[in-house]
N, CA, C and O atoms as CSV, one atom per row, in Angstrom:
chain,resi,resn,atom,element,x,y,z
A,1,UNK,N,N,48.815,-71.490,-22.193
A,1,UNK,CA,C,50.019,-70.689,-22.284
A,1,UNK,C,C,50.067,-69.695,-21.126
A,1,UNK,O,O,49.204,-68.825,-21.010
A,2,UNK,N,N,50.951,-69.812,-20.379
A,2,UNK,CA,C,51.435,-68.558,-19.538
A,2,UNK,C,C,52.373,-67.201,-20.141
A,2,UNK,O,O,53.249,-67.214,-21.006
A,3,UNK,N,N,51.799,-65.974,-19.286
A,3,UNK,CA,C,52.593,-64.866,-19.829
A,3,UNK,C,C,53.957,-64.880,-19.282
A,3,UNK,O,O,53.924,-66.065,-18.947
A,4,UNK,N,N,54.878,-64.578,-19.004
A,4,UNK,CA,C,56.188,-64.359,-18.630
A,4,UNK,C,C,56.653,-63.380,-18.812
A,4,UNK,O,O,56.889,-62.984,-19.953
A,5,UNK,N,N,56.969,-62.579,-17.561
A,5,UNK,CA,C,57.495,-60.947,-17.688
A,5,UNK,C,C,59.338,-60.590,-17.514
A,5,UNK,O,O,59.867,-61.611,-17.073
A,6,UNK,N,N,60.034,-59.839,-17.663
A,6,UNK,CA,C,61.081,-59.849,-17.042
A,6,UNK,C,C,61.250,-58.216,-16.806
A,6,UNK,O,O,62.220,-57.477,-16.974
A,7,UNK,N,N,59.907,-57.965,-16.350
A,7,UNK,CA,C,59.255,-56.594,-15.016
A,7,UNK,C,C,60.608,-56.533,-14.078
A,7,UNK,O,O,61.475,-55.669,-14.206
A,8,UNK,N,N,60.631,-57.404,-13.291
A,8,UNK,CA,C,61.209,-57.217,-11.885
A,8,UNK,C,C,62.872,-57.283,-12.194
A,8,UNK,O,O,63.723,-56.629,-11.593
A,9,UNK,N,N,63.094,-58.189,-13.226
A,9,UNK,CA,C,64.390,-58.191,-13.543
A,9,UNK,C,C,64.921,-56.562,-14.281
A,9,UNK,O,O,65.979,-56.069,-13.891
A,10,UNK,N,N,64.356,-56.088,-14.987
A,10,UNK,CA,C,64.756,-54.666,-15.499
A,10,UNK,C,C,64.542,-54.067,-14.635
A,10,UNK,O,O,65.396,-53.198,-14.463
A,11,UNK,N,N,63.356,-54.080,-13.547
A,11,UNK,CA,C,63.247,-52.933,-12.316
A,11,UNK,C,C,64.519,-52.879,-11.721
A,11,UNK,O,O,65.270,-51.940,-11.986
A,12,UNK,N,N,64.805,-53.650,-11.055
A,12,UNK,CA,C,65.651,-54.396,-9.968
A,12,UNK,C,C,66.986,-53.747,-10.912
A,12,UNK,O,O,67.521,-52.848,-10.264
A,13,UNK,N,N,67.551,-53.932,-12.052
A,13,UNK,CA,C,68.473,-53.448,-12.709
A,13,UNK,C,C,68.654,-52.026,-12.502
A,13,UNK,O,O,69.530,-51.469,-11.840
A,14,UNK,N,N,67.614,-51.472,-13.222
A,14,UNK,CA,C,67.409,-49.683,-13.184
A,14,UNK,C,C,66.982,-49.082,-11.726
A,14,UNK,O,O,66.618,-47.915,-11.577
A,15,UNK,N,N,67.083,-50.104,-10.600
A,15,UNK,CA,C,67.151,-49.369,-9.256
A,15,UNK,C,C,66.095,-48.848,-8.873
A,15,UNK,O,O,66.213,-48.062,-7.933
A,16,UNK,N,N,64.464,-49.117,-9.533
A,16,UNK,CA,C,63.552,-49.000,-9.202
A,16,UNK,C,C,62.733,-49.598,-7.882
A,16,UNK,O,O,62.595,-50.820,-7.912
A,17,UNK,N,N,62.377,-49.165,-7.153
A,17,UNK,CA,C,61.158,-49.561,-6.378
A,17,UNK,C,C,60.061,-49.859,-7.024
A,17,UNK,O,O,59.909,-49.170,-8.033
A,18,UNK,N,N,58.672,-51.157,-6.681
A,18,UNK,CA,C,57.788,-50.967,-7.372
A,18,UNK,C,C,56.755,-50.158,-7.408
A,18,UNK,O,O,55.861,-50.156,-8.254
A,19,UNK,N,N,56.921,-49.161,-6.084
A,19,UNK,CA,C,55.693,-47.817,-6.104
A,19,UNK,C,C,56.744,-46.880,-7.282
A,19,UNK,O,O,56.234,-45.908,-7.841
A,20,UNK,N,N,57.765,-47.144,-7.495
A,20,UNK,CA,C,58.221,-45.756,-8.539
A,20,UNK,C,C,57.758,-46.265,-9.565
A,20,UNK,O,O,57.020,-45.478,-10.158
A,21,UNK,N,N,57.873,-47.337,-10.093
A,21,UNK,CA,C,57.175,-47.813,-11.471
A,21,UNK,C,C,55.960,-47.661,-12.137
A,21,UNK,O,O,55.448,-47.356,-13.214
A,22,UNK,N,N,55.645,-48.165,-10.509
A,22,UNK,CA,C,53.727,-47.569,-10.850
A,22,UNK,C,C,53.629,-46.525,-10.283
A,22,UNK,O,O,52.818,-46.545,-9.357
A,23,UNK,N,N,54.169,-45.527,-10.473
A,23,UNK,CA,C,54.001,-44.089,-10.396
A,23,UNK,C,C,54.327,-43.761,-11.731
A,23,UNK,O,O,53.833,-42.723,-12.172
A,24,UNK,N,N,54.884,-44.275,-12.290
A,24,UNK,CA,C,55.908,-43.750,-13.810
A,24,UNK,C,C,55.118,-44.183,-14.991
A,24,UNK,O,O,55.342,-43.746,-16.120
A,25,UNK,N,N,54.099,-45.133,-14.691
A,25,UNK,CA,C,53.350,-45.476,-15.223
A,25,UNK,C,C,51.557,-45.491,-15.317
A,25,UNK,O,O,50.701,-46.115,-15.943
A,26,UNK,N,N,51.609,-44.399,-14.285
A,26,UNK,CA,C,50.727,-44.380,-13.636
A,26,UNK,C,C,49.289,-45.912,-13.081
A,26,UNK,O,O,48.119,-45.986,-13.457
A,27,UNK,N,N,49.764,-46.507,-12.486
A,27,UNK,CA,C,49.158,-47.745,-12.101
A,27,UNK,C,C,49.538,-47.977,-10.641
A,27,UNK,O,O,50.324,-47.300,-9.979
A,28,UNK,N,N,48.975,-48.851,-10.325
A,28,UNK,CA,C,49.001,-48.813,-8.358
A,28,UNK,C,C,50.512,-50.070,-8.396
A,28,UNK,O,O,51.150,-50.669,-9.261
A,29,UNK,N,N,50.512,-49.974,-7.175
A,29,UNK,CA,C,51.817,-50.768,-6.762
A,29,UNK,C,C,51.403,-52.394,-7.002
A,29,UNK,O,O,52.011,-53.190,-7.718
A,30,UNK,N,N,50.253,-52.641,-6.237
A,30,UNK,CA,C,49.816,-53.843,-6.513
A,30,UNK,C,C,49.931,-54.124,-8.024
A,30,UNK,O,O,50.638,-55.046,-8.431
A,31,UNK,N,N,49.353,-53.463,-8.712
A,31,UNK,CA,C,49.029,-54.245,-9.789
A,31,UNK,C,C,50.648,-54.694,-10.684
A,31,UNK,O,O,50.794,-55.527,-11.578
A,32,UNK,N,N,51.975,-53.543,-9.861
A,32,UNK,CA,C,53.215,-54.079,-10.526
A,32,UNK,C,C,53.451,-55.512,-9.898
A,32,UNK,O,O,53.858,-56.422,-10.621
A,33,UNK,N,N,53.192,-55.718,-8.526
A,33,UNK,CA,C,53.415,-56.883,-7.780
A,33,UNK,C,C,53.099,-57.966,-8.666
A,33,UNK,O,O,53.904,-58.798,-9.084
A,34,UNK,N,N,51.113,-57.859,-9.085
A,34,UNK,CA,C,50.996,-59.175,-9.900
A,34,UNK,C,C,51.687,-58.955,-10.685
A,34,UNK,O,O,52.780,-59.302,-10.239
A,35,UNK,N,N,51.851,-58.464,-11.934
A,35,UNK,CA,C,52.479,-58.176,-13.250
A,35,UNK,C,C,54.083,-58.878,-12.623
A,35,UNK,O,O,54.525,-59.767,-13.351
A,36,UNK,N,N,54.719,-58.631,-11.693
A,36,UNK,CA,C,55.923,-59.531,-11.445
A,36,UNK,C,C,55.802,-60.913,-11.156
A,36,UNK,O,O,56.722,-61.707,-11.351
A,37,UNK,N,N,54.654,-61.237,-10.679
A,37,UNK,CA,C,54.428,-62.592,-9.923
A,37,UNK,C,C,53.358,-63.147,-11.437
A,37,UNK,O,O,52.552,-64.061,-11.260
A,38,UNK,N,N,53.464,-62.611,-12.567
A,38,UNK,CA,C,52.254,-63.572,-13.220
A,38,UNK,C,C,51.394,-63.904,-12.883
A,38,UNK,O,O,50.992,-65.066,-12.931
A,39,UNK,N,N,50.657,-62.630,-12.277
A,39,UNK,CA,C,48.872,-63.161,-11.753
A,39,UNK,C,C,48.244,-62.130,-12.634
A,39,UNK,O,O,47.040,-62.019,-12.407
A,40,UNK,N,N,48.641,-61.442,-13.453
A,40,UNK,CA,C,48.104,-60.152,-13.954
A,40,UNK,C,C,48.654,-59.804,-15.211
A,40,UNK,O,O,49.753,-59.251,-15.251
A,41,UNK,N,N,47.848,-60.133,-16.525
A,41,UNK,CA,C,47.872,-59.864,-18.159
A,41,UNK,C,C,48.103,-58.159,-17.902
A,41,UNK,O,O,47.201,-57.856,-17.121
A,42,UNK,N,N,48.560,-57.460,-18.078
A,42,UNK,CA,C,48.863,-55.903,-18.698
A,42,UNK,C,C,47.509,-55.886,-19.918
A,42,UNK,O,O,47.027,-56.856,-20.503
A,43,UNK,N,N,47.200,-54.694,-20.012
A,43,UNK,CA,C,46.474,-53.939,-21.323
A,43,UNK,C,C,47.775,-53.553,-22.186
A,43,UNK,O,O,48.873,-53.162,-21.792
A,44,UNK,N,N,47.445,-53.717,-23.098
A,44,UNK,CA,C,48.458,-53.517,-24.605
A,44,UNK,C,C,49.179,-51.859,-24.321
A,44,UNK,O,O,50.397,-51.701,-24.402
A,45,UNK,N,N,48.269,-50.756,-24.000
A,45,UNK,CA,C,49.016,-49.403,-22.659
A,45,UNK,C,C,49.433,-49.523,-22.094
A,45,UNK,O,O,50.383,-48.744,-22.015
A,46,UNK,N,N,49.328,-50.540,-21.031
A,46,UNK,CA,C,50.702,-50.821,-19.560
A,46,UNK,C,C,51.923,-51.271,-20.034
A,46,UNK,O,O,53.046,-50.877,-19.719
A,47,UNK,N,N,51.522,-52.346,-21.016
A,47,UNK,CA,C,52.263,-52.941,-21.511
A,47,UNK,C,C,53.743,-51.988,-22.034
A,47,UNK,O,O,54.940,-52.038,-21.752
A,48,UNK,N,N,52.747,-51.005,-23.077
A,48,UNK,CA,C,53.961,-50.119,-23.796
A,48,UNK,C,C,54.534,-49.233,-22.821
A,48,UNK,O,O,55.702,-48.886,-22.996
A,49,UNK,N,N,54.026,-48.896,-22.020
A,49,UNK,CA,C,54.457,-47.194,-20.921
A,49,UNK,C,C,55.355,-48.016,-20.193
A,49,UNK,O,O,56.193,-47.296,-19.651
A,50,UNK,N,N,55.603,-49.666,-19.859
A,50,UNK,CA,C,56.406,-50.028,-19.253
A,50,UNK,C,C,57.848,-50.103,-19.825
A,50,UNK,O,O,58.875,-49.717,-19.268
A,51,UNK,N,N,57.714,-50.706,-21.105
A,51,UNK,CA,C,58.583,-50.603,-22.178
A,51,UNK,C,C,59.234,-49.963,-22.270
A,51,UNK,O,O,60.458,-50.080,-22.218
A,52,UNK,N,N,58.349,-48.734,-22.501
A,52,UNK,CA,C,58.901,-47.786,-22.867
A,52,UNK,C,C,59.947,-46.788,-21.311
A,52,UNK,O,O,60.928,-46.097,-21.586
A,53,UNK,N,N,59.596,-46.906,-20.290
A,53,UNK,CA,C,60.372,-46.570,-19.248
A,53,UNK,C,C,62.198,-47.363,-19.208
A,53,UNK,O,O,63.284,-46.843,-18.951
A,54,UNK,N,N,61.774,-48.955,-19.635
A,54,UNK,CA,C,63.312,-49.364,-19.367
A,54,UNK,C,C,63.530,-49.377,-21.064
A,54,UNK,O,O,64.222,-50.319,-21.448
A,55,UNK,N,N,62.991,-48.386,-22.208
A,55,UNK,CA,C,63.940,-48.292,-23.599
A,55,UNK,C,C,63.702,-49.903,-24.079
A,55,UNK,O,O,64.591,-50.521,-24.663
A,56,UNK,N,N,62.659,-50.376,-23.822
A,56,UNK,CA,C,62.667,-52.081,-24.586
A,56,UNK,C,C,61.645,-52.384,-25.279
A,56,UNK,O,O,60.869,-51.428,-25.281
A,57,UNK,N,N,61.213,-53.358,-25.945
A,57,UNK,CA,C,60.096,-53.928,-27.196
A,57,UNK,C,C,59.513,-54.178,-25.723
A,57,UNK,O,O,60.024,-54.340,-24.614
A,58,UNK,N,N,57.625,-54.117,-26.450
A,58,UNK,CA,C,56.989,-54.725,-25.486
A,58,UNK,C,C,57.785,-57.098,-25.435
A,58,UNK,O,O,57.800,-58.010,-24.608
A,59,UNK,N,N,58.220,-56.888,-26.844
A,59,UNK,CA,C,58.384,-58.122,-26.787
A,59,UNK,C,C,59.787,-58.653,-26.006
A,59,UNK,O,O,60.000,-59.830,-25.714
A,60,UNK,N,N,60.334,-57.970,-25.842
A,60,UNK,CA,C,61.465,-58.155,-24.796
A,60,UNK,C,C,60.920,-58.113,-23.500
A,60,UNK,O,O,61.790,-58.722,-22.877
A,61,UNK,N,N,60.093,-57.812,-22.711
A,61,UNK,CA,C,59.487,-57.458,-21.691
A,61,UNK,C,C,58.573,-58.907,-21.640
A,61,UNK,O,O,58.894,-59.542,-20.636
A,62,UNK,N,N,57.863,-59.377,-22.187
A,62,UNK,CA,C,57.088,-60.375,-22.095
A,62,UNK,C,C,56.798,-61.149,-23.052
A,62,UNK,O,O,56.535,-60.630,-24.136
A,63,UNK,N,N,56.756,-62.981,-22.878
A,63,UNK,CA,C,56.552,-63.678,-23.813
A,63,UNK,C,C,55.747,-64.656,-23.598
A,63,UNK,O,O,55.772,-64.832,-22.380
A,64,UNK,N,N,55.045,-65.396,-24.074
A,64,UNK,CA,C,54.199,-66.874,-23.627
A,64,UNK,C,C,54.947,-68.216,-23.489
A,64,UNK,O,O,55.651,-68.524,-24.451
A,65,UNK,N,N,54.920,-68.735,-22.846
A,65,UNK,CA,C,55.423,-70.250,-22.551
A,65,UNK,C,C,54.242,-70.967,-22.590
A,65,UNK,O,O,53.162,-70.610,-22.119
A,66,UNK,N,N,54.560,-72.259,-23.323
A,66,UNK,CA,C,54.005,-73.439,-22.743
A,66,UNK,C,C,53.699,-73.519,-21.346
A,66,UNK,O,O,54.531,-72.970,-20.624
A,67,UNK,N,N,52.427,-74.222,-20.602
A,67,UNK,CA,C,52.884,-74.381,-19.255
A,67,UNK,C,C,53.105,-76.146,-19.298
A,67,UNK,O,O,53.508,-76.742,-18.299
């Protein structure tokens, strides 16, 4: 199963850069990069502080697919 984010799609909406995100969340830029590109699982904390920045369920934010 792969994770699947829609990170970049709410960023990109709310006019974020990805150093503001991971500033807002406190986490490095890179690690928003993977987290957009699916190279990088979140901790169940990144997960929520992200959430919680664009007002959404962690489960709106990310789901598993089949690969």
């Amino acid at each position: 199963m792969a994770l699947k984010t829609k990170i970049k799609q709410y960023r990109e909406e709310a006019g974020y850069k990805q150093s503001e995100l991971a500033e807002m969340v406190g986490a490095r830029r890179e690690t928003i990069v993977h987290l957009e590109s699916g190279k990088y699982n979140p901790s169940l904390k990144l997960a929520m502080d992200i959430a919680k920045v664009f007002h959404k369920s962690v489960e709106e934010l990310f789901e598993f697919e089949d690969e």
